[in-house]
TORKOL-4160 file (C-alpha; in steps of 0.2 Angstrom, whole numbers, padded with zeros to 4 digits, m for minus):
320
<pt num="1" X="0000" Y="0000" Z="0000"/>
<pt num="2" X="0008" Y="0017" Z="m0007"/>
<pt num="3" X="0010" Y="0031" Z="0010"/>
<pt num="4" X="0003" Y="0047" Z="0007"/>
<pt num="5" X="0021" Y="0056" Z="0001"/>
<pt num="6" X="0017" Y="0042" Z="m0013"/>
<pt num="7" X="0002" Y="0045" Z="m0017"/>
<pt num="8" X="0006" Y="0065" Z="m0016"/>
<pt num="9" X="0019" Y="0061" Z="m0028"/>
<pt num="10" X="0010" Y="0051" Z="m0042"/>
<pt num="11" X="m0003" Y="0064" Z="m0040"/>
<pt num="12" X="0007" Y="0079" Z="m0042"/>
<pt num="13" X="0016" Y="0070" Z="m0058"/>
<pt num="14" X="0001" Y="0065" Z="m0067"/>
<pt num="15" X="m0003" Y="0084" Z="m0064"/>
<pt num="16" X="0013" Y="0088" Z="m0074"/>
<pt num="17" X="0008" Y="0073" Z="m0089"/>
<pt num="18" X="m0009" Y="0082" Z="m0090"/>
<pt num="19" X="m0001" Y="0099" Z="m0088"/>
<pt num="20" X="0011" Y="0093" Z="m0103"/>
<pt num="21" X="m0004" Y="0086" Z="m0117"/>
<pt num="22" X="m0011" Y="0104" Z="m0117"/>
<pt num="23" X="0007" Y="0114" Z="m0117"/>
<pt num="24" X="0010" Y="0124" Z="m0134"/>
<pt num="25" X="0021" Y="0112" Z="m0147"/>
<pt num="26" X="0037" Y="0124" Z="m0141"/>
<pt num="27" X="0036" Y="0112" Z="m0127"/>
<pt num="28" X="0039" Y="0097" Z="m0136"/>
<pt num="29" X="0053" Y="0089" Z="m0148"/>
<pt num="30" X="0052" Y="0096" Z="m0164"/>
<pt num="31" X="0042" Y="0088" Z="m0177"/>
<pt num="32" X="0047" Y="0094" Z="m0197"/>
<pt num="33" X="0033" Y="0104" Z="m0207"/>
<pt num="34" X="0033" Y="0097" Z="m0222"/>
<pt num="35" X="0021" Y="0106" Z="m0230"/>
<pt num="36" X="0006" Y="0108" Z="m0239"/>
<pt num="37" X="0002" Y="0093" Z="m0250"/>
<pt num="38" X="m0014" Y="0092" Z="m0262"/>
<pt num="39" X="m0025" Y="0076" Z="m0260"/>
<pt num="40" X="m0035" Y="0071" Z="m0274"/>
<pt num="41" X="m0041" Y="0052" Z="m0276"/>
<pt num="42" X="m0037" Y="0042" Z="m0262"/>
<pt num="43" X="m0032" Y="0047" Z="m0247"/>
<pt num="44" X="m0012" Y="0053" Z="m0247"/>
<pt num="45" X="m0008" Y="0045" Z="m0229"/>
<pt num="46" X="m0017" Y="0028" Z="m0228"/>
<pt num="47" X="m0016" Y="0023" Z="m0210"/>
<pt num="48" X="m0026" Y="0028" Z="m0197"/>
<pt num="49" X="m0038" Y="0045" Z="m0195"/>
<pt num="50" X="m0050" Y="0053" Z="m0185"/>
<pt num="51" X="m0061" Y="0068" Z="m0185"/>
<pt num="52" X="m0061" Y="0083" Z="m0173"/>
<pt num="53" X="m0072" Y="0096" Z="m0174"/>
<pt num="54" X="m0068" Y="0104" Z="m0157"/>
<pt num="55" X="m0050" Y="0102" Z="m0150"/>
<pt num="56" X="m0038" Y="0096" Z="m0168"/>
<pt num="57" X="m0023" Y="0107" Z="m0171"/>
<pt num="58" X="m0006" Y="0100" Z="m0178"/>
<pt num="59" X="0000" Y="0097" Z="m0157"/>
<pt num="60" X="m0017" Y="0085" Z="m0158"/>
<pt num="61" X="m0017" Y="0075" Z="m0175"/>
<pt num="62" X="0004" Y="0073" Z="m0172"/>
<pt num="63" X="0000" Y="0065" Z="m0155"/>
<pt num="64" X="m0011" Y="0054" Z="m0162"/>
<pt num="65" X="m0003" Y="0047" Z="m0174"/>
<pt num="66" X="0015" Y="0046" Z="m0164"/>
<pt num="67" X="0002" Y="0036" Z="m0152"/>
<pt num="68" X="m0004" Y="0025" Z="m0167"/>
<pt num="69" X="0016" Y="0020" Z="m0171"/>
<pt num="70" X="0016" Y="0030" Z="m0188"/>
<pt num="71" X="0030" Y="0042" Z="m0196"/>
<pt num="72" X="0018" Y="0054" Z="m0206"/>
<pt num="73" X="0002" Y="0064" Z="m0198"/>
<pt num="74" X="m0008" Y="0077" Z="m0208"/>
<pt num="75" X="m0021" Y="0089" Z="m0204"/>
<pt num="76" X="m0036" Y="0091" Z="m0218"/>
<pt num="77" X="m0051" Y="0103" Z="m0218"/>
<pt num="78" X="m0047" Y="0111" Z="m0202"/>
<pt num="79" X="m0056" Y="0095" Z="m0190"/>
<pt num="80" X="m0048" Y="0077" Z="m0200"/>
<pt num="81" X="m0031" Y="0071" Z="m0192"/>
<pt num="82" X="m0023" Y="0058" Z="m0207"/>
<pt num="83" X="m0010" Y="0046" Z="m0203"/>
<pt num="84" X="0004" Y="0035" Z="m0215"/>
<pt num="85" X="0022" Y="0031" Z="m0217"/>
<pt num="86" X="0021" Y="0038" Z="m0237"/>
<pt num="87" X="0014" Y="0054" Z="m0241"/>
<pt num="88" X="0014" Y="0068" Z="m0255"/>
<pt num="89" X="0003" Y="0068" Z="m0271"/>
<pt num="90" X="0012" Y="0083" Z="m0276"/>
<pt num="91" X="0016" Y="0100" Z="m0265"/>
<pt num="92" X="0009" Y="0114" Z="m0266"/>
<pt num="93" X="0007" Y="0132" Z="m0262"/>
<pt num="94" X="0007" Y="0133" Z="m0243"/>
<pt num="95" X="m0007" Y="0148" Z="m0245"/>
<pt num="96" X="m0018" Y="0132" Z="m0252"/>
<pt num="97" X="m0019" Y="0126" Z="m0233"/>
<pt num="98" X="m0026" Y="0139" Z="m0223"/>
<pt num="99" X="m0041" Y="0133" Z="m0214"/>
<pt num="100" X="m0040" Y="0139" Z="m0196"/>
<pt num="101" X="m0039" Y="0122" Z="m0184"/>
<pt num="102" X="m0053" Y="0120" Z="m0172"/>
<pt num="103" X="m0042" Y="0116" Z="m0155"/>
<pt num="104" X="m0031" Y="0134" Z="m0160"/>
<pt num="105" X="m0036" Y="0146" Z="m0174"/>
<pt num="106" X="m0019" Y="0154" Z="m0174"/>
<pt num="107" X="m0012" Y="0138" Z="m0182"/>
<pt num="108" X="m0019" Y="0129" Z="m0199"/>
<pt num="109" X="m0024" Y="0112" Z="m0203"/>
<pt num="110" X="m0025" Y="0111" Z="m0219"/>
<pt num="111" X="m0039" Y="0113" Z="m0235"/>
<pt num="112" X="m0053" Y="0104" Z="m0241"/>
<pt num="113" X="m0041" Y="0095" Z="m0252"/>
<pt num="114" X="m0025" Y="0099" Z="m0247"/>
<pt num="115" X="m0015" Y="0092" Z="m0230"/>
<pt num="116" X="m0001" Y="0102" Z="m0218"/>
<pt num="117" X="0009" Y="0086" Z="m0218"/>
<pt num="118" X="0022" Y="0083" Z="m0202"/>
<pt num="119" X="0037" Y="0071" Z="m0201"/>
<pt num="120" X="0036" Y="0065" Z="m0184"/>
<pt num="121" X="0052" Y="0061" Z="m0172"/>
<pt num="122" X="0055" Y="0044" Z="m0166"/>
<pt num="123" X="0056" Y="0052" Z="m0147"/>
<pt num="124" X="0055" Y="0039" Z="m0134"/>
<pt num="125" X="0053" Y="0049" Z="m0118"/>
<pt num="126" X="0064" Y="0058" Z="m0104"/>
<pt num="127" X="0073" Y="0046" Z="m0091"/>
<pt num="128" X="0085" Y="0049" Z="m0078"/>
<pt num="129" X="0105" Y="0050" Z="m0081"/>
<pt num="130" X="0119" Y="0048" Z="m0068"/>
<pt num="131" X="0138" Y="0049" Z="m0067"/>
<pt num="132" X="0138" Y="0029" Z="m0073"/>
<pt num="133" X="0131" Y="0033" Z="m0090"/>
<pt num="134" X="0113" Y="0027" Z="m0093"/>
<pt num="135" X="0120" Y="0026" Z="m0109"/>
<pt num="136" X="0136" Y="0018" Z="m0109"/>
<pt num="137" X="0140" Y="0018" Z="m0128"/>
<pt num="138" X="0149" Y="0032" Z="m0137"/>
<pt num="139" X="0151" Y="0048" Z="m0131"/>
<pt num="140" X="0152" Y="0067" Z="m0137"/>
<pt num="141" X="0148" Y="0084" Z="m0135"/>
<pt num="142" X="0150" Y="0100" Z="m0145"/>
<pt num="143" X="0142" Y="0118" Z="m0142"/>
<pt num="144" X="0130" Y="0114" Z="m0160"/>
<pt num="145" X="0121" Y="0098" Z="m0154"/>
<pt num="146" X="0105" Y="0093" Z="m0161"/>
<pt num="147" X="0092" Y="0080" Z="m0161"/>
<pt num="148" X="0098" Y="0075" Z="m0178"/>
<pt num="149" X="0117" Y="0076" Z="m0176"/>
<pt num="150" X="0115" Y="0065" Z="m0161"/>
<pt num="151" X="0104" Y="0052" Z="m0170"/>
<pt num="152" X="0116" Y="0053" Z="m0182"/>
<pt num="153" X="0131" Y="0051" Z="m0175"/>
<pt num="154" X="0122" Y="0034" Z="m0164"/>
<pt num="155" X="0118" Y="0027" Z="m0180"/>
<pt num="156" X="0135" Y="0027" Z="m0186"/>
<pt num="157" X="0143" Y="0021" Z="m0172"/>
<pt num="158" X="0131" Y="0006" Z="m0172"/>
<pt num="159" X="0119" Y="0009" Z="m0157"/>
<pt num="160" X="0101" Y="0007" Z="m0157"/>
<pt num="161" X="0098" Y="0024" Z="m0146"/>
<pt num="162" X="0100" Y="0040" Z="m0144"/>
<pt num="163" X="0102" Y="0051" Z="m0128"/>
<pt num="164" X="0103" Y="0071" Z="m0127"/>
<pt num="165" X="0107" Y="0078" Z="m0112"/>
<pt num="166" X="0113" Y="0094" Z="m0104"/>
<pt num="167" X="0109" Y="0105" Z="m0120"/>
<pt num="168" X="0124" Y="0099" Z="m0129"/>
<pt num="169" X="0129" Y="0081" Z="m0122"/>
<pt num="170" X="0126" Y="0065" Z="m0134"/>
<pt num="171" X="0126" Y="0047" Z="m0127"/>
<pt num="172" X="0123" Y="0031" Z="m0136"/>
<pt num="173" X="0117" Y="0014" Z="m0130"/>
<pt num="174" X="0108" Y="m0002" Z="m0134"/>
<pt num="175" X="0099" Y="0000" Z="m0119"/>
<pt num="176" X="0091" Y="0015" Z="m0108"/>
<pt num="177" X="0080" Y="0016" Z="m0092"/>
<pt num="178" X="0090" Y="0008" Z="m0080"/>
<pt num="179" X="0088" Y="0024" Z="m0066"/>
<pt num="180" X="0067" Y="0026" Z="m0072"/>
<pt num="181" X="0059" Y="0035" Z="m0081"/>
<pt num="182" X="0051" Y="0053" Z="m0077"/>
<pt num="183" X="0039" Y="0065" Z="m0083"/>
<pt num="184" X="0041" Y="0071" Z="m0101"/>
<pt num="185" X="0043" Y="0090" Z="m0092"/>
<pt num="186" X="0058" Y="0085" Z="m0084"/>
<pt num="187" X="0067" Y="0087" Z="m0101"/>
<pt num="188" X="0057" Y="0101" Z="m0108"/>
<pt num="189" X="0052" Y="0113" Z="m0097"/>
<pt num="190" X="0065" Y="0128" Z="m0097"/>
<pt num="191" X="0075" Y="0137" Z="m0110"/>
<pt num="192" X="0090" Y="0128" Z="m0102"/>
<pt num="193" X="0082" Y="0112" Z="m0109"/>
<pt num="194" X="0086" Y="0119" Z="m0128"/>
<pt num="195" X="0098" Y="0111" Z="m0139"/>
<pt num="196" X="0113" Y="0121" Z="m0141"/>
<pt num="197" X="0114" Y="0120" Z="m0162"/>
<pt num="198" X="0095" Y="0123" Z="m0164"/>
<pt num="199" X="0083" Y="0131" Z="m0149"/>
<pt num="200" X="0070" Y="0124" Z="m0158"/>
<pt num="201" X="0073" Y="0106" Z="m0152"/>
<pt num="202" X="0075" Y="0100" Z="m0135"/>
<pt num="203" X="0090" Y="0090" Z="m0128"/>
<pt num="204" X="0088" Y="0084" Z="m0110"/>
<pt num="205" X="0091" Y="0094" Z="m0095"/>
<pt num="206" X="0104" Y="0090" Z="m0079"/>
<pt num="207" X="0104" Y="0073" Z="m0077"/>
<pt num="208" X="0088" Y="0068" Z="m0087"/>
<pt num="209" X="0092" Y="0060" Z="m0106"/>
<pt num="210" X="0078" Y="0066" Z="m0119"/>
<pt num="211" X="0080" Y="0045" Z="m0128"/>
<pt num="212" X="0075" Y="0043" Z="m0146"/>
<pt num="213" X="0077" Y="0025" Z="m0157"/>
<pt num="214" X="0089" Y="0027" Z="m0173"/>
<pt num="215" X="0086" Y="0013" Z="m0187"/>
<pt num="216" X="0096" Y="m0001" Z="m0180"/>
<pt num="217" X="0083" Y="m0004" Z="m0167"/>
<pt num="218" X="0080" Y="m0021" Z="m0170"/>
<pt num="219" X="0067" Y="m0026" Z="m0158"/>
<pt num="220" X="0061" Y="m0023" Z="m0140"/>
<pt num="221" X="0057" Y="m0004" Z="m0141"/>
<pt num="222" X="0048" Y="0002" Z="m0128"/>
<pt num="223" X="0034" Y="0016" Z="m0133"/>
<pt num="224" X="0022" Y="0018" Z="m0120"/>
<pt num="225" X="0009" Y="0012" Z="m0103"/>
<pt num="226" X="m0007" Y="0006" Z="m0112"/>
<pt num="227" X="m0023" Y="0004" Z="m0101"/>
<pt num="228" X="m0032" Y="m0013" Z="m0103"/>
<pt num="229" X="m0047" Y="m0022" Z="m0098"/>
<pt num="230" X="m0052" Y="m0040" Z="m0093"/>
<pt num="231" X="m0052" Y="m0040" Z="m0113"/>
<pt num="232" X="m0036" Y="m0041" Z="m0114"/>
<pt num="233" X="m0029" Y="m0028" Z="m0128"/>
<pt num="234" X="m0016" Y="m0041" Z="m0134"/>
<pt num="235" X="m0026" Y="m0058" Z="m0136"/>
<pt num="236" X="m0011" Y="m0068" Z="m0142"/>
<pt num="237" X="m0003" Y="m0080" Z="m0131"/>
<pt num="238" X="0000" Y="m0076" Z="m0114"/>
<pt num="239" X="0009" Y="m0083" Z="m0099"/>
<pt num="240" X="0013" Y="m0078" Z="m0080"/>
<pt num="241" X="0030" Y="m0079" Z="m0070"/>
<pt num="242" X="0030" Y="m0074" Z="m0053"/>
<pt num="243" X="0048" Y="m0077" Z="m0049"/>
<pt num="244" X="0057" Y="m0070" Z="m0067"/>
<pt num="245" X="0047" Y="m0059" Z="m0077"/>
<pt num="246" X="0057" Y="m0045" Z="m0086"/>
<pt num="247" X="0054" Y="m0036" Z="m0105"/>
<pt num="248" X="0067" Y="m0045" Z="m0112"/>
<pt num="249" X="0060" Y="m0062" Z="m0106"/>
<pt num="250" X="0042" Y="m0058" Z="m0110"/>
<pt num="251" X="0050" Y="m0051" Z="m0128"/>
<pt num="252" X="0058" Y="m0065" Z="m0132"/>
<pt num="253" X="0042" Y="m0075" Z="m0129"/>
<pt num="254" X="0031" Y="m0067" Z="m0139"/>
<pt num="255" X="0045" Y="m0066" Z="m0152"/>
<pt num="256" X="0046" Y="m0085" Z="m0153"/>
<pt num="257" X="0028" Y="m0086" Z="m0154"/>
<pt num="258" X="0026" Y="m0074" Z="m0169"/>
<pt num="259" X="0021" Y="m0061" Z="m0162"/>
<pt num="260" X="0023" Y="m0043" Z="m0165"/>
<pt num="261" X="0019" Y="m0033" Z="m0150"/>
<pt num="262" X="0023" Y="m0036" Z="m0131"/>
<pt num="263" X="0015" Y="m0031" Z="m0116"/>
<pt num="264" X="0019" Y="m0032" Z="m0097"/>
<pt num="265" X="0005" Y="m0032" Z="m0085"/>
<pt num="266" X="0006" Y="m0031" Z="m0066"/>
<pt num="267" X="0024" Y="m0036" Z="m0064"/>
<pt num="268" X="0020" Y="m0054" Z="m0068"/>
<pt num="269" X="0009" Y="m0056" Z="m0083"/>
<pt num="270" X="0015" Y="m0057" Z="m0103"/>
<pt num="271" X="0003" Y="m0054" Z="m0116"/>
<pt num="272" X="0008" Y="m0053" Z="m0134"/>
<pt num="273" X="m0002" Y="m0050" Z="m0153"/>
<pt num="274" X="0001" Y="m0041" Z="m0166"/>
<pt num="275" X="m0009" Y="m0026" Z="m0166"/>
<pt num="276" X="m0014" Y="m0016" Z="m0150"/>
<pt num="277" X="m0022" Y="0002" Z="m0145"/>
<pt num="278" X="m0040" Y="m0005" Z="m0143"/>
<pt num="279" X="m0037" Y="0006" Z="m0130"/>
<pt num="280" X="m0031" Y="0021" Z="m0123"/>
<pt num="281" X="m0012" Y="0027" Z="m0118"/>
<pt num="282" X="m0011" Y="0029" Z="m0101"/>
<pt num="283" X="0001" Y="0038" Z="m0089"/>
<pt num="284" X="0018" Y="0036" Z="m0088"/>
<pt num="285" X="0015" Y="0029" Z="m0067"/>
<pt num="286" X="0002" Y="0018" Z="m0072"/>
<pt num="287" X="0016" Y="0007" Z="m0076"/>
<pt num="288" X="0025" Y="0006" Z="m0061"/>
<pt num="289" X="0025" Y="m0013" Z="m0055"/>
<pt num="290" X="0042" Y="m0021" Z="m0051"/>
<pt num="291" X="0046" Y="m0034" Z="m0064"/>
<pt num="292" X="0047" Y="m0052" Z="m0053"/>
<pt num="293" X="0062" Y="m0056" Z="m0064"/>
<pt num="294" X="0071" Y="m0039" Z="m0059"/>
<pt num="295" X="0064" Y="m0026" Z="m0049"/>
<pt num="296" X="0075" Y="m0012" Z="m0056"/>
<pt num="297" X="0062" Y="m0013" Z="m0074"/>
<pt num="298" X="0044" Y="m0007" Z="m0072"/>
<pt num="299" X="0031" Y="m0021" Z="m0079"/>
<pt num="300" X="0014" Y="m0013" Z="m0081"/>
<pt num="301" X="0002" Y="m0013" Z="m0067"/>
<pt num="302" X="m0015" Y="m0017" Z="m0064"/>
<pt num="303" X="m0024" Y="m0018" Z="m0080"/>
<pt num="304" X="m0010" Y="m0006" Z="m0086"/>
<pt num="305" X="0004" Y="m0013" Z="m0100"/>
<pt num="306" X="0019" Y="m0008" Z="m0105"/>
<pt num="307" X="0020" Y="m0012" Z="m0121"/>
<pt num="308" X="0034" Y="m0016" Z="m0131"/>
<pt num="309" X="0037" Y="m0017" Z="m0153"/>
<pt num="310" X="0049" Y="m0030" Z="m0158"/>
<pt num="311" X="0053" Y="m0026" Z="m0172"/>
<pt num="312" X="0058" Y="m0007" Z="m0177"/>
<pt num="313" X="0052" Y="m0008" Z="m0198"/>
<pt num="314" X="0036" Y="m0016" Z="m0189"/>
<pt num="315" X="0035" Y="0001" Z="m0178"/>
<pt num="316" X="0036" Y="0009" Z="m0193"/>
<pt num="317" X="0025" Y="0001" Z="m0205"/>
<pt num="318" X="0011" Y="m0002" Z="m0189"/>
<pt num="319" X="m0007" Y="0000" Z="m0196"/>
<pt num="320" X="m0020" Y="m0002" Z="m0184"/>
């Protein structure tokens, strides 16, 4: 049973989440405007869409499809959010998309027949850093850092992720999370936060590592807490260990059973599929049960899974 400090605490940070999902886009990593893209015939991004009439802006449709595990989202007729890994019949004049979005009429979403279209960053989230690197890989630092120069320079030296820190700080790794995880604010809620070669972007704050996956992720990417139900969200194969659960022993479960998608439930539980977001995504101490196998890694919680992609082009190519 959590003490009051505990509960104070989870309360107070799902405050900050909340207060985070509503913050202007200045607040978050930096998504690329691609521009305006005319749509005639089918639909340009093919995955998964929604209609808003009240609250959709780019910060809105961006979210969604970031949560629906695609790389392209485009706003349409000021309330339609579209979402795909391909886009672009042809580009057009960006004057063509200037329909004022419902959620903020300072920003546009689009035309009747014509999409903003975004590029979305493969961010992971804000996790805690100490003097033992969380990310032990290669290391550098220069006074122009970026998201892109630090992706970049992971890629090359052959690790799976990123980690910017301290404004100009870059850390690679095949692995991340070993100190937890912590509000997305953490890493982006002061100037200081800024990346030194582009104020625009975001690169961690003191002792916190802003994590995004470059392409050689070949599995086991972590991208959320996703609320469930005595439905289970993954209906695959499942299994319960209540002495050596971890992510990578549920991963590799699922994996060998064909599976695309992983999720941990209440410290114990595996379930794996290969489709999920029946529903909602959840916040981030939701999550929070001690894996049985190591209680340093956070397996779900009650009705609550982390869930985990095992394959990164399936993370990519994901249509629900």
């Amino acid at each position: 049973m959590a003490n009051h400090t505990g509960n104070l605490f989870i309360g107070l940070a799902t405050v900050l989440v909340l207060i985070m999902r509503v913050a202007p886009l200045k607040m978050k990593p930096e998504d690329k405007y691609l521009g305006c893209y005319e749509n005639i015939g089918p639909r340009e991004l093919t995955g998964d869409w929604m209609e808003d009439k009240q609250s959709n802006s780019p910060e809105v449709c961006k979210d969604f499809c970031r949560e629906k595990g695609f790389k392209y989202a485009g706003t349409q007729a000021g309330s339609f959010c579209y979402c795909g890994n391909s886009y672009g019949y042809r580009w057009d004049n960006k004057r063509k998309c200037d329909i004022p979005c419902p959620g903020d009429s300072t920003q546009k979403c689009g035309s009747s027949r014509h999409s903003s279209v975004y590029e979305l960053d493969f961010y992971i989230g804000c996790f805690i850093d100490q003097v033992s690197r969380d990310l032990s890989g290669a290391f550098f630092s220069k006074d122009t850092m970026t998201v892109q120069a630090c992706t970049g320079f992971c890629q090359s030296e052959g690790f799976q992720y990123a980690g910017l820190r301290a404004s100009k700080e870059c850390s690679c790794g095949n692995t991340y999370g070993r100190y937890g995880m912590v509000p997305p604010n953490d890493c982006w809620i002061t100037s200081q936060n800024k990346c030194k070669g582009n104020v625009n972007e975001f690169c961690g704050s003191h002792w916190r590592n802003s994590i995004y996956a470059t392409e050689l992720v070949p599995h086991n990417l972590y991208i959320g807490c996703y609320s469930d139900s005595v439905y289970h969200d993954l209906d695959g194969d499942s299994y319960t260990d209540g002495q050596a659960m971890t992510p990578e022993t549920c991963s590799n479960y699922c994996r060998s059973k064909g599976s695309n998608v992983a999720g941990l439930q209440a410290g114990s539980e595996c379930y794996c599929g290969s489709s999920f977001l029946t529903y909602k995504r959840a916040n981030w101490d939701e999550c929070d049960s001690p894996c049985t196998g190591n209680s340093s890694q956070q397996c779900g919680g009650t009705l609550h899974n982390s869930i985990y992609v095992l394959d990164y082009h399936y993370f990519v190519d994901l249509r629900l």
